[in-house]
C-alpha beads as a LAMMPS data file, in Angstrom:
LAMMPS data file: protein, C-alpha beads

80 atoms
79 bonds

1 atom types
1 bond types

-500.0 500.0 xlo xhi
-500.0 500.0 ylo yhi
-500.0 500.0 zlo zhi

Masses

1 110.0

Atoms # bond

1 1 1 -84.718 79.336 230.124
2 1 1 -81.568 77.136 230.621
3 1 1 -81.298 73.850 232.797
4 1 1 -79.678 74.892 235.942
5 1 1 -77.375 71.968 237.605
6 1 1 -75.411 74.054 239.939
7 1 1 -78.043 76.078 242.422
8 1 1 -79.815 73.113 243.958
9 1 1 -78.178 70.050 245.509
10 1 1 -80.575 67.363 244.150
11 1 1 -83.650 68.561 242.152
12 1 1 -83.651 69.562 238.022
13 1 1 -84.042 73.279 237.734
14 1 1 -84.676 75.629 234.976
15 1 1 -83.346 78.916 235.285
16 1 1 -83.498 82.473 233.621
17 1 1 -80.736 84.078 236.165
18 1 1 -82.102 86.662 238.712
19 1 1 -86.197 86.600 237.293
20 1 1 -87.484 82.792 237.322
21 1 1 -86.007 79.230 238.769
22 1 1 -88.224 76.469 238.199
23 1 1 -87.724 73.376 240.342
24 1 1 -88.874 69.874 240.205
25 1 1 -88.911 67.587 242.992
26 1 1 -90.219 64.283 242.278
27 1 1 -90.250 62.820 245.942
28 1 1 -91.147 66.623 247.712
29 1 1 -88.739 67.136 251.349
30 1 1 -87.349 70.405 251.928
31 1 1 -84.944 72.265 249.419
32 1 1 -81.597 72.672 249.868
33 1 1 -79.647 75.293 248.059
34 1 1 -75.799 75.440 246.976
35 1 1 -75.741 78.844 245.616
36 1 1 -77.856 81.921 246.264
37 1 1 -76.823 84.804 243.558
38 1 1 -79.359 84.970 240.900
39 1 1 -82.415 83.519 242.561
40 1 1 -85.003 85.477 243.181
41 1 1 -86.381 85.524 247.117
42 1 1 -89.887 84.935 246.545
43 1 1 -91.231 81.698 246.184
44 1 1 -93.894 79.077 245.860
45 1 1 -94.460 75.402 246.432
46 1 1 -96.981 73.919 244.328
47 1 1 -98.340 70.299 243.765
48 1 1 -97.910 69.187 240.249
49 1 1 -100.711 66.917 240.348
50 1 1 -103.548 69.694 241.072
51 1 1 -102.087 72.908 240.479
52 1 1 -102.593 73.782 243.857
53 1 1 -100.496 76.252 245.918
54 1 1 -99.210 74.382 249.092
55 1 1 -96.807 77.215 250.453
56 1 1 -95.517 80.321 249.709
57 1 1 -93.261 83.201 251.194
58 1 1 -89.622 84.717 250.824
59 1 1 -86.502 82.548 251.204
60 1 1 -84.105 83.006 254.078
61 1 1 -80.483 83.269 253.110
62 1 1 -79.090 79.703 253.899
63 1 1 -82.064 78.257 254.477
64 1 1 -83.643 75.633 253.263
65 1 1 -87.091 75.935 251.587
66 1 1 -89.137 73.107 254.157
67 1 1 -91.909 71.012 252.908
68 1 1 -92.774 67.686 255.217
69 1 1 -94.378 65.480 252.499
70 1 1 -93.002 63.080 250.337
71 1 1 -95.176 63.535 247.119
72 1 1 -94.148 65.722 244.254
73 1 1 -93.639 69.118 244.053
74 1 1 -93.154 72.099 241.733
75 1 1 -91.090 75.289 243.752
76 1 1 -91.450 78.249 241.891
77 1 1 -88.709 80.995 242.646
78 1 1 -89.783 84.940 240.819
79 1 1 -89.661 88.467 241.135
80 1 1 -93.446 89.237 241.133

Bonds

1 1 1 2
2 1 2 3
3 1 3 4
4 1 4 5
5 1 5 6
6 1 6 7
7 1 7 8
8 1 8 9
9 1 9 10
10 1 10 11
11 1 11 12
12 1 12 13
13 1 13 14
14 1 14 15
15 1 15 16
16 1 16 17
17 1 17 18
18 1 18 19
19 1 19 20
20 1 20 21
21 1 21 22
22 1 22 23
23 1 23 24
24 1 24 25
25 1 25 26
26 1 26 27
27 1 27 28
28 1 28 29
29 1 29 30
30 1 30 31
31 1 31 32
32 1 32 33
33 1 33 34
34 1 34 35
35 1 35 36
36 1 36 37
37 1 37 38
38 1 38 39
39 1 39 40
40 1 40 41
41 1 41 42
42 1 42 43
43 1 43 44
44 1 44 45
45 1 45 46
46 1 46 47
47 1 47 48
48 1 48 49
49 1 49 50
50 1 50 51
51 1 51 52
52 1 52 53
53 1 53 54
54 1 54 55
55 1 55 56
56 1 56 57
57 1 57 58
58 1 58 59
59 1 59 60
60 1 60 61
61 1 61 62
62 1 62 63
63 1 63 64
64 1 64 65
65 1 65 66
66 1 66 67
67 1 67 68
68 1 68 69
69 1 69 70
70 1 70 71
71 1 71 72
72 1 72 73
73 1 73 74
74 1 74 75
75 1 75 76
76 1 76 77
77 1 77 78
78 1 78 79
79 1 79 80
């Protein structure tokens, strides 16, 4: 994995191009994206603080991924 500064317009990402993106967003809201190529479609939004899964589907192209709270989050972008 590689920190990935270029995909996301806010949030710290690692990356391991076109199989896993790992976001962190300390203050939750939806996720914006600056470049597509090399992330996978499917994804999931989980709460850091329980491990739980809050949301989970497949991206839309130029889209944002939504999420109403303000709390943090971990979104989860892979190919299985």
């Amino acid at each position: 994995m590689e920190p990935d500064w270029e995909t996301f317009i806010s949030p710290r990402a690692l990356s391991v191009p076109g199989r896993l993106h790992v976001v962190y967003q300390e203050n939750g809201g939806a996720l914006r994206l600056m470049r597509e190529e090399g992330l996978p479609a499917r994804y999931r939004v989980i709460d850091p603080r329980t491990g739980d899964i809050l949301a989970e589907g497949r991206r839309e192209p130029g889209r944002p991924i939504a999420d109403e709270h303000q709390a943090p989050r971990v979104v989860v972008f892979s190919n299985d």
